[in-house]
C-alpha positions, 0 to 999 in steps of 0.5 A: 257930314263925313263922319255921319255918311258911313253909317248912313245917317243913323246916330252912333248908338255905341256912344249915346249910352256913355256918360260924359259928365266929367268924373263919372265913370261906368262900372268896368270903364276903365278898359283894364280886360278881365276886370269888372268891378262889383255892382254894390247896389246889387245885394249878393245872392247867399247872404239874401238866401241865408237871411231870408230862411235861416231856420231852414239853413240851420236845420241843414247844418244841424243835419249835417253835423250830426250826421258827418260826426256819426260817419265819422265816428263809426270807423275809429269805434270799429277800430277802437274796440277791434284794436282793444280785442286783439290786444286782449286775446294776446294777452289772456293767451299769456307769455308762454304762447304768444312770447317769441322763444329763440333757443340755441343749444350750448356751443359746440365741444369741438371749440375751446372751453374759453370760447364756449365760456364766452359764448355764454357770459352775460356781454355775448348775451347782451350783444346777441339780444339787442341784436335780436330787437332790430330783427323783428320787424314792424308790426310786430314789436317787443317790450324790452321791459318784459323780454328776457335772456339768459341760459338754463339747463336743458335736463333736470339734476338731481339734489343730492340732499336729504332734507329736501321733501320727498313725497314717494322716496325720489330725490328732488330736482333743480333747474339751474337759470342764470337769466337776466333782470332779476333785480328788477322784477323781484324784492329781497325777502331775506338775505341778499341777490347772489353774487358771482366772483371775479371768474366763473368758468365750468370748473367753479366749484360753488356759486350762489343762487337766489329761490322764490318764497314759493320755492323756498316754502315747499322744498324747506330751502333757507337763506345759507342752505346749500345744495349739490348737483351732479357735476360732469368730469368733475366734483359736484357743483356746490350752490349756495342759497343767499336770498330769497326773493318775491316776485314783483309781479307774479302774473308777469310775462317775466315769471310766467313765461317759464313758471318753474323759475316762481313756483315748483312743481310736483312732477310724475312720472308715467309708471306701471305701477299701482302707486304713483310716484312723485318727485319735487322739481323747482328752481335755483337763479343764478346770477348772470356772469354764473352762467359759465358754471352750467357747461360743467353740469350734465344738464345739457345748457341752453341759451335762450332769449325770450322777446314779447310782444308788446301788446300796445302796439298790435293793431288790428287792420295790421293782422295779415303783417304780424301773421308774416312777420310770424311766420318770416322768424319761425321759418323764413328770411327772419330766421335767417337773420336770427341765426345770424345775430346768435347761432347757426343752430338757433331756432324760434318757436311761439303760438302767437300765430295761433292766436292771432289765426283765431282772433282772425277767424272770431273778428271774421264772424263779428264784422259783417253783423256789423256790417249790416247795421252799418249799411242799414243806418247808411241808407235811412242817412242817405235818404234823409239827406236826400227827402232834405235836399228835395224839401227845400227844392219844393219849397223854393219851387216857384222861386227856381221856376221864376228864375228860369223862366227870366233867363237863368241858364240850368249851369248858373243855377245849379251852380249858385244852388250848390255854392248856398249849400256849401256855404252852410254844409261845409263848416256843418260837416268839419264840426261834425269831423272834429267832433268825431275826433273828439268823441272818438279819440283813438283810430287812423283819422284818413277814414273819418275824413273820407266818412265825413267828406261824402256825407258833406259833399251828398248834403251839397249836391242833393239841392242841385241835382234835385233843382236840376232835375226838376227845372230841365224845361223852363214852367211855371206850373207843373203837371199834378203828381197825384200818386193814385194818378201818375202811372209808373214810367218804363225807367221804374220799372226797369230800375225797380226789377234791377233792386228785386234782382239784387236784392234776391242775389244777396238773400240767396247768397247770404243764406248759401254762404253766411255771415262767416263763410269767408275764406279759411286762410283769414289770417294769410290773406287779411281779407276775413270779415273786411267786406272788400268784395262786391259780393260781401258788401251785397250780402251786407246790404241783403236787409237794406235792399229787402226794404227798398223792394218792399218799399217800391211794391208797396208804394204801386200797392198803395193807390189800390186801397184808396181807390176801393174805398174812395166809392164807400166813403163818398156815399157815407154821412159827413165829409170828413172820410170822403175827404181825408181819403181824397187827400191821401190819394192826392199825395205827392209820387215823392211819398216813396222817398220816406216811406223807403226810409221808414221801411229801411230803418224798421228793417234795420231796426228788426233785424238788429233787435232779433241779433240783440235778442239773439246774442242775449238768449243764446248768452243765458242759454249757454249759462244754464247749460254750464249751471243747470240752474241760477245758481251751483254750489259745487265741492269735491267733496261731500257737503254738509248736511245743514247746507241745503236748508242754509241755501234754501233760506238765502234772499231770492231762493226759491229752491234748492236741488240736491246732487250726488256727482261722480265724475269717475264712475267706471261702466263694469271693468272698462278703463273709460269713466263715465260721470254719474249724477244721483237725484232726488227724481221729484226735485230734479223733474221740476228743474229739467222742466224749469230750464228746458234741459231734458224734461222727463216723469220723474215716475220713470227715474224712481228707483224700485224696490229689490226683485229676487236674487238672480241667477248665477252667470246670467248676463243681466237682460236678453240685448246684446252688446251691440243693441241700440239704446233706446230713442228719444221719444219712443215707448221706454219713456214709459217703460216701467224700471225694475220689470226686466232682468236683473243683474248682479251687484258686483260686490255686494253679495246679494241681488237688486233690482237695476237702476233706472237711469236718464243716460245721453245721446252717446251713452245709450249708443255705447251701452244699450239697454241691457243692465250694467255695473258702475263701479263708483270712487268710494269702491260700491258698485251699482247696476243701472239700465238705461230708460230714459234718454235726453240730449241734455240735463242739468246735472252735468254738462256735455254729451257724456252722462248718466242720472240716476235715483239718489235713493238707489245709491250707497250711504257714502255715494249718496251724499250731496256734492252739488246744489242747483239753486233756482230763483228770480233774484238770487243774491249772490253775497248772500249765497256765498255767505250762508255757504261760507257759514256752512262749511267754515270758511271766509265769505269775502271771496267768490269760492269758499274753500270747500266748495265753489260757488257759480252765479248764472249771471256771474257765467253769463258775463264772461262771453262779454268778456272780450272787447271785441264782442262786447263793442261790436254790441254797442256799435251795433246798438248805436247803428240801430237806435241811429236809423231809427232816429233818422227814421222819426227824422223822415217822417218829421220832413214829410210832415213838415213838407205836407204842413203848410197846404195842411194848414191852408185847407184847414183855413179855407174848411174852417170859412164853410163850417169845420170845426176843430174837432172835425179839423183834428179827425180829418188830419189824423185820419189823412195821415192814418193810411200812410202811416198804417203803410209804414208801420204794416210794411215795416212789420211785414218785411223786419219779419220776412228779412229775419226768416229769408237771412236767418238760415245764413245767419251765425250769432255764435261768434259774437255772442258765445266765443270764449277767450283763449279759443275755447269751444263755445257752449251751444250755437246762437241761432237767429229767430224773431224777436216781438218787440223788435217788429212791433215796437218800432211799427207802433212808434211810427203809427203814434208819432205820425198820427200824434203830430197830425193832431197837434198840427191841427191843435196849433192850427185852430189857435192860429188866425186863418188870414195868413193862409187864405191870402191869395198867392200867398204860398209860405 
C-alpha cells in the first residue's frame, strides 16, 4: 500500500505497457539516448513510392537527363565554336599582323667594334630570345617552333652585277638576313646550307649565303654565283651563293612573316615620268654566326626577334587579358621588361590587337542572337519541368490529402516528397552531365556542372513546392477550378502587369539600342556580348516575355469564347457540341502552364526561324550582289568568241549574258576612272530584272543612230556642271536617248549621237546630266549621258558605275570580258570545263588561266567561313528545334494529365448509347479549342515579336562578316519568315487533335470496367 498511495489508487500505467516476458525487449529499450532502432516491419517510404510508379519515375530521369545534358552542353559548344573562331581570325590575319616584332637598332658606334660584334652573334641573340619567352605573360603564348630572330639590314644594297635581270636598266637589290632555324624550315634543292668560318667580323671579306627556288629562278642566281654589295669604309663584301633551299612550308609564319626572304619582288618606285620604272629586290640568307659582317654594309642593321603567338592557346573568355598583355608589351610594364632583356632602344609593334578588337566587335553581334535562343528554350525547360512536378502532384492529390489529414505535418512532407525525387533526379542529372562532357569534349567543365545543378535541383523542388502549395490547409476535397469560373485574384493581376511592365522594357530597349549596342571599348572592358548586365539578359529575354504576356492575355480571353458558344450549341441537335464545349470550360485554371510554354516555344521557334531565314537570304543576297548572276566567268582580257555558246551549252544554263567591262574609264581629262560596262540591253534587262538589282526598259538603254555633226565649241547640252543628275524614279526613265545635244567624240573626227548610259547613285551626283567623254583602256574615246539611274546593277558591284550599249562602243571595247550565267542548277565542273576548252587551259582547277570562274554557291559559302558564325548557326538551331521539342513535350504531359477523366467519361458515355465515332468527335472537338488557342496565339504573337524586335535587330555580323575585317556586302535586316510562323502552329494543332483521337481509338478497344469502378481514381 505504500507504494500505490501516491498515485491515489490508480495502476501505474508507465509500466502496464512494458513486456516483461524475459528476452523480449521493446524497439529503443536499450536506454542508449539518440538511438532507436528501425521498425523492419514498417516498409520504407521511397522503395514503396518508386516500385508503386516506376513508369512515372523513369519518365522524370528521362526528363532529366536530357535536359541537364542540353544544359550542360550549351555552354562548352558556345565555348568550342568561340574558341575555334577567335583561333581562326588569328590565323586568316597571317604572320605579318598578328606576330609580335621586337626591333632593336644596330648597337651604338660609340661602343668597341668587339662588343658591337658581340652583340649581334648568334649566343647574344639567343640569350636575348629566351629572355624575351618569359616576358610574355599568359594568356598570350608563343610558339617557339614558329618564332624566329636574327639580324637584317634596314636599307636595300644595291648588286653590283650585270647578269642580274634589269627590267627598266636599274640595278637589282638584295636584303641580307642571317636569321636563325634555316635548316629546320627548309630542304636543300641544290648545293649546300651556308657555312660561316671560324670569325666573322665587319671587316670579312666573303661569306656565304643560301636563295630560295623562287628567288634563285626570277633573278638568274646559281649554286657558286657570287654577288657584291656595296661595303662601308671598306672593299665590297663578296657573297657567295652555296645552296638553294625550298621552303618546307611556305605558307608558314617562318616565310611569311617577312615574304622577301621566299619570294622577291618587283619594286617601283614613284617617278614623274611617263614610263614606270622597275628594279628586282630579293633576298640572300646568311648564316647566323655571319651576322657580324652586316655592321660593315651601309644597310644600317637591325636586330629583331619575332614571336608568334600560338594560336592553340588563345581563348575566348580570356579576350580582355591578351588585349592588356597586348598593349603591356607595345607600350606598358611589358615594354619595360623587353627593353631590359635586349636593348634600351628596343621597341614592339603587331596588329594583333586589332584583330583581336574586331574579333570582339563580330563575337559582340553574335552573342545575344544567341542569347535569345537560349533563354527562349531555357524557358519552355523550366516550364515543363515544372507542369512535370505539378503532373505528379495531381496525381497523388489524394494520397497527399489522406496524409494530411492523419497528421502528417507540411515539413515532413515536404521533405519525403522532395527526398523521393532526389533520389531519382540526382543520379538522372550527373548522367546527363556526364553525357554532356562526352558529347561536348572541349570547354571549362565549372559552367556545366552550375547548368546541370540547377536543372536537377528545380527537377527536385518542383514536387514539393507544388505539394506545398496545395496542401497548406488539411482537405480532402477542393473547391473546382473551372477556368471559365475561377476569377482572377489580385496577386495575378499584380504579377500579370509586373511581366507586361518587363516585357514592354525589354522591347523598348531592344529596339532602342539593338542586339550589338554594347559599348565600343569591347575589347578594354571584355563585357561586349557577355549579356552580364540586368539590362542585356531583359533585352535577351524580350521574345520569352512577349509569350509569357501573350499567354497570360490569352489564358483571361479564353473563357469568352466558350461562353458565347455554350448558348448556341446546347440548342443544336445531337450532345456532342454542347458537351465537348462544356468540357473545355470545365478545364483546369492549371492549362496556363502549357499553353505558356506552347506559346514560349512557338515565339522562340518564329523568331528563330526568321533569324535562319534571315542569315540565309541575306547570305544569297550578298552573293549575287558580288555576281550579278549564279555564275561569272570574268578575264582580263577579252574572251573568245566561241565561249558564250560553250557556256551556253553546259548542265544547268539557262542563259548566258555577254559584258564588255572597263574598270579604267576616264570621264573626260580627269584623273579618277570610273568602271564602264558595255551590254546587250534586251539580255542585261532580263537579268536586273531576274536578280532584283536595278530593273530597267531595256528601250531606254539602246544606243540611237548617229544625229548630225555638232558644232565646234559646243558644250554638249544646256546642264551645267553642277546640275543634279537625274532621280530614280522620275520622268528620264522615259526619256528618249539621242534627242538632246550632242557632243563631240573626242578623237574620232566626226560627231555621234551620246550614249545613253544606267549610271549609280553617286555617279550621276558628280556628272549630271549634260553628255560627257570617256576615254577607254585601248585609247577610243566614247560620249555617254546619263538617263537611267539605279542603285545597283549586276554588272559591277559597288556604288560607283557606268552601263551602257555594247552596240555604241569600238570593235575592241566592245569585245566580251565577262559572262553572267543564270540557271536553277549550274554545274560548276561543267563550267570550268567548257571555259577550260574554250580558252585552252586545265580544268582541274577553280580558275583557268585566262579567265576566272566564280559560282553563286562557291561565294555564298565563304560568310560560313568562320567558325564563329557557322556554330553560332548550329547552336542556334540545336536551341530552337530543343524548345519546339519541349514544346510537343508540354502538350503530351497536359494531355497525359487530362487522360484518365477522359477515359472515364468516355466509359461512363458508352453505358447510355455513345458510339465510338461519336466518342473520337467529342475528344477531338474537347481538345480543338485549346489547341486552336495555341496554335492562333503562337502565330499571332511569332508575328508580333518579329515586328515589335526587328528594327533593333542586326543579323549582318552573323550572316555577312567576312574574315579578315573586311567590309560585308549589304546588311542583314530582320523580316518575317512563313514557314516559321505557320509550321509549328500547325504542328500543334495535328499533334493535339491526333492524340485526342487515338486516345479515344485505344480507348473503345479497352473494357470499360476499370473505369466506372467507384473510387477508383487511377
Amino acid at each position: 500500500m505504500g507504494s500505490d498511495s501516491g498515485s491515489g489508487g490508480r495502476p501505474d500505467l508507465r509500466r502496464s505497457g512494458s513486456d516483461e516476458r524475459p528476452g523480449l525487449r521493446r524497439p529503443g529499450s536499450d536506454r542508449r539516448p539518440g538511438f532507436r532502432r528501425r521498425d523492419h516491419s514498417v516498409a520504407p517510404w521511397i522503395r514503396t513510392r518508386l516500385r508503386t510508379a516506376p513508369g512515372a519515375a523513369v519518365a522524370l530521369a528521362l526528363l532529366v537527363m536530357a535536359t541537364a545534358c542540353l544544359a550542360a552542353a550549351f555552354p562548352r559548344a558556345v565555348e568550342r565554336y568561340e574558341d575555334a573562331g577567335l583561333r581562326r581570325a588569328v590565323v586568316d590575319a597571317t604572320a605579318p599582323r598578328t606576330s609580335l616584332q621586337v626591333s632593336a637598332p644596330q648597337p651604338g658606334t660609340y661602343i668597341p667594334q668587339s662588343e658591337r660584334e658581340s652583340a649581334v652573334s648568334p649566343d647574344s641573340m639567343r640569350k636575348s630570345y629566351e629572355r624575351l619567352l618569359n616576358v610574355v605573360e599568359r594568356p598570350l603564348a608563343v610558339d617557339p617552333a614558329q618564332s624566329t630572330y636574327g639580324v637584317r639590314n634596314v636599307n636595300n644594297l644595291e648588286a653590283a652585277e650585270t647578269w642580274l635581270p634589269m627590267p627598266s636598266g636599274l640595278p637589282a637589290q638584295m636584303s641580307l638576313a642571317a636569321q636563325s632555324g634555316l635548316a629546320e624550315h627548309s630542304k636543300m634543292s641544290a648545293g649546300r646550307l651556308p657555312r660561316a668560318g671560324d670569325t666573322v667580323t665587319a671587316a670579312t671579306r666573303e661569306v656565304e649565303a643560301a636563295v630560295t627556288t623562287e628567288t634563285a629562278k626570277r633573278l638568274h642566281i646559281k649554286v657558286g654565283s657570287v654577288i657584291h654589295v656595296p661595303g662601308m669604309q671598306r672593299d665590297p663584301l663578296a657573297v657567295r651563293i652555296t645552296g638553294i633551299v625550298v621552303p618546307r612550308d611556305p605558307e608558314g609564319v617562318y616565310w611569311t612573316t617577312q615574304p622577301l626572304l621566299r619570294t622577291p619582288s618587283l619594286i617601283r618606285p614613284p617617278t614623274q615620268g611617263a614610263e614606270p620604272e622597275t628594279y628586282w629586290l630579293g633576298a640572300l640568307l646568311l648564316p647566323p654566326a655571319a651576322a657580324p659582317v652586316l655592321l660593315g654594309t651601309p644597310g644600317e642593321p637591325a636586330r629583331y626577334w619575332l614571336l608568334n603567338p600560338d594560336p592553340a592557346a588563345l581563348t575566348a573568355h580570356d579576350l580582355p587579358r591578351l588585349g592588356s598583355a597586348v598593349a603591356s608589351l607595345e607600350s606598358g610594364p611589358g615594354l619595360v621588361k623587353v627593353r631590359a632583356s635586349t636593348d634600351a632602344d628596343t621597341g614592339v609593334s603587331t596588329d594583333l590587337d586589332e584583330v583581336l578588337t574586331s574579333y570582339a566587335e563580330l563575337r559582340s553581334g553574335v552573342r545575344p542572337l544567341v542569347s535569345v535562343a537560349a533563354f527562349g528554350t531555357g524557358a519552355v525547360a523550366v516550364v515543363v519541368l515544372l507542369m512535370a512536378g505539378r503532373l505528379t502532384a495531381d496525381r497523388r492529390r489524394t494520397e497527399l490529402a489522406l496524409l494530411r489529414a492523419r497528421g502528417a505535418s507540411l515539413r515532413g512532407l515536404t521533405r519525403r516528397l522532395l527526398t523521393e525525387t532526389a533520389v531519382v533526379a540526382l543520379p538522372a542529372g550527373a548522367l546527363g552531365l556526364a553525357g554532356a562532357l562526352l558529347l561536348v569534349p572541349y570547354g571549362r567543365a565549372q559552367y556545366a556542372v552550375g547548368a546541370a545543378l540547377a536543372v536537377t535541383l528545380l527537377a527536385c523542388a518542383a514536387l514539393p513546392l507544388r505539394a506545398l502549395a496545395a496542401h497548406r490547409v488539411v482537405g480532402v476535397h477542393g473547391a473546382r477550378e473551372d477556368l471559365t469560373s475561377v476569377r482572377p485574384s489580385r496577386r495575378r493581376t499584380i504579377a500579370e502587369l509586373t511581366l507586361l511592365v518587363l516585357a514592354s522594357a525589354a522591347v523598348l530597349a531592344l529596339r532602342n539600342r539593338g542586339t550589338s549596342g554594347t559599348s565600343d571599348e569591347a575589347l578594354d572592358s571584355g563585357t561586349s556580348g557577355d549579356l552580364g548586365s540586368s539590362g542585356d539578359q531583359l533585352v535577351a529575354m524580350a521574345p520569352v516575355l512577349i509569350g509569357v504576356i501573350a499567354a497570360l492575355v490569352l489564358v483571361r480571353l479564353y473563357p469568352l469564347p466558350l461562353r458565347w458558344l455554350a448558348r448556341p450549341a446546347g440548342r443544336m441537335r445531337g450532345a456532342i457540341g454542347h458537351l465537348s464545349l462544356a468540357r473545355a470550360g470545365r478545364t483546369s485554371v492549371s492549362t496556363v502552364l502549357p499553353l505558356l510554354a506552347l506559346l514560349t516555344a512557338l515565339t522562340t521557334a518564329a523568331f528563330g526561324g526568321s533569324v535562319l531565314a534571315g542569315v540565309a537570304d541575306a547570305r544569297d543576297r550578298a552573293a549575287v550582289l558580288n555576281l550579278g548572276a549564279d555564275a561569272r566567268v570574268e578575264a582580263e582580257d577579252p574572251l573568245p568568241a566561241s565561249l558564250p555558246e560553250r557556256v551556253r551549252s553546259a548542265p544547268g544554263v539557262q542563259e548566258v549574258t555577254p559584258l564588255s567591262i572597263a574598270y579604267e574609264a576616264k570621264p573626260g581629262a580627269g584623273v579618277e576612272s570610273v568602271p564602264l560596262a558595255g551590254v546587250d540591253p534586251e539580255g542585261y534587262a532580263r537579268l536586273a530584272g531576274r536578280t532584283g538589282l536595278g530593273a530597267f526598259p531595256a528601250d531606254n538603254l539602246k544606243a540611237s543612230p548617229a544625229d548630225g555633226p555638232s558644232k565646234p565649241g559646243t558644250d554638249g547640252g544646256s546642264a551645267k556642271p553642277g546640275d543634279s543628275g537625274p532621280s530614280q524614279s522620275s520622268a528620264d526613265d522615259s526619256a528618249k536617248p539621242g534627242t538632246e545635244d550632242s557632243a563631240e567624240a573626242g578623237g574620232s573626227g566626226s560627231a555621234k549621237a551620246p550614249l545613253p548610259a544606267l549610271a549609280s547613285s553617286a555617279v550621276a551626283d558628280r556628272y549630271g546630266t549634260r553628255p560627257f567623254s570617256l576615254r577607254l583602256s585601248d585609247g577610243s574615246d566614247v560620249t555617254v549621258r546619263i538617263t537611267l539611274v539605279r542603285d545597283l546593277t549586276p554588272a559591277l558591284p559597288g556604288t560607283d558605275f557606268l552601263i551602257v550599249d555594247r552596240a555604241g562602243l569600238g570593235t575592241v571595247a566592245a569585245r566580251p570580258t565577262t559572262l553572267l550565267v543564270t540557271g536553277d542548277h549550274v554545274s560548276g565542273r561543267a563550267l570550268r570545263k567548257a571555259v577550260a576548252a574554250a580558252t585552252g587551259s586545265g580544268a582541274d582547277t577553280g580558275a583557268t588561266a585566262r579567265a576566272d570562274v566564280r559560282l553563286r554557291s562557291e561565294e555564298r559559302a565563304r560568310y560560313v567561313d568562320s567558325p564563329l558564325q557557322s556554330g553560332a548557326e548550329r547552336v542556334y538551331a540545336a536551341a530552337v528545334a530543343a524548345g519546339s521539342g519541349y514544346a510537343v513535350l508540354a502538350l503530351l504531359l497536359a494531355l497525359v494529365r487530362a487522360a484518365p477523366e477522359r477515359a472515364a467519361l468516355l466509359a461512363r458515355l458508352r453505358t447510355m448509347g455513345l458510339t465510338r465515332s461519336q466518342g473520337r468527335r467529342l475528344l477531338v472537338l474537347e481538345a480543338l479549342p485549346q489547341a486552336l488557342l495555341a496554335a492562333a496565339g503562337g502565330v499571332l504573337t511569332g508575328w508580333a515579336a518579329v515586328r515589335l524586335l526587328a528594327p533593333g535587330i542586326d543579323l549582318t555580323s552573323i550572316a555577312l562578316a567576312t574574315p579578315g575585317g573586311a567590309p560585308p556586302t549589304g546588311t542583314a535586316a530582320l523580316h518575317t519568315d512563313p514557314a516559321s510562323l505557320f509550321l509549328p502552329a500547325l504542328t500543334v494543332l495535328l499533334l493535339a487533335t491526333g492524340i485526342a483521337a487515338g486516345q479515344a481509338w485505344w480507348t473503345g478497344r479497352r473494357g470499360s470496367v476499370r473505369e466506372l469502378r467507384a473510387g477508383d481514381s487511377r
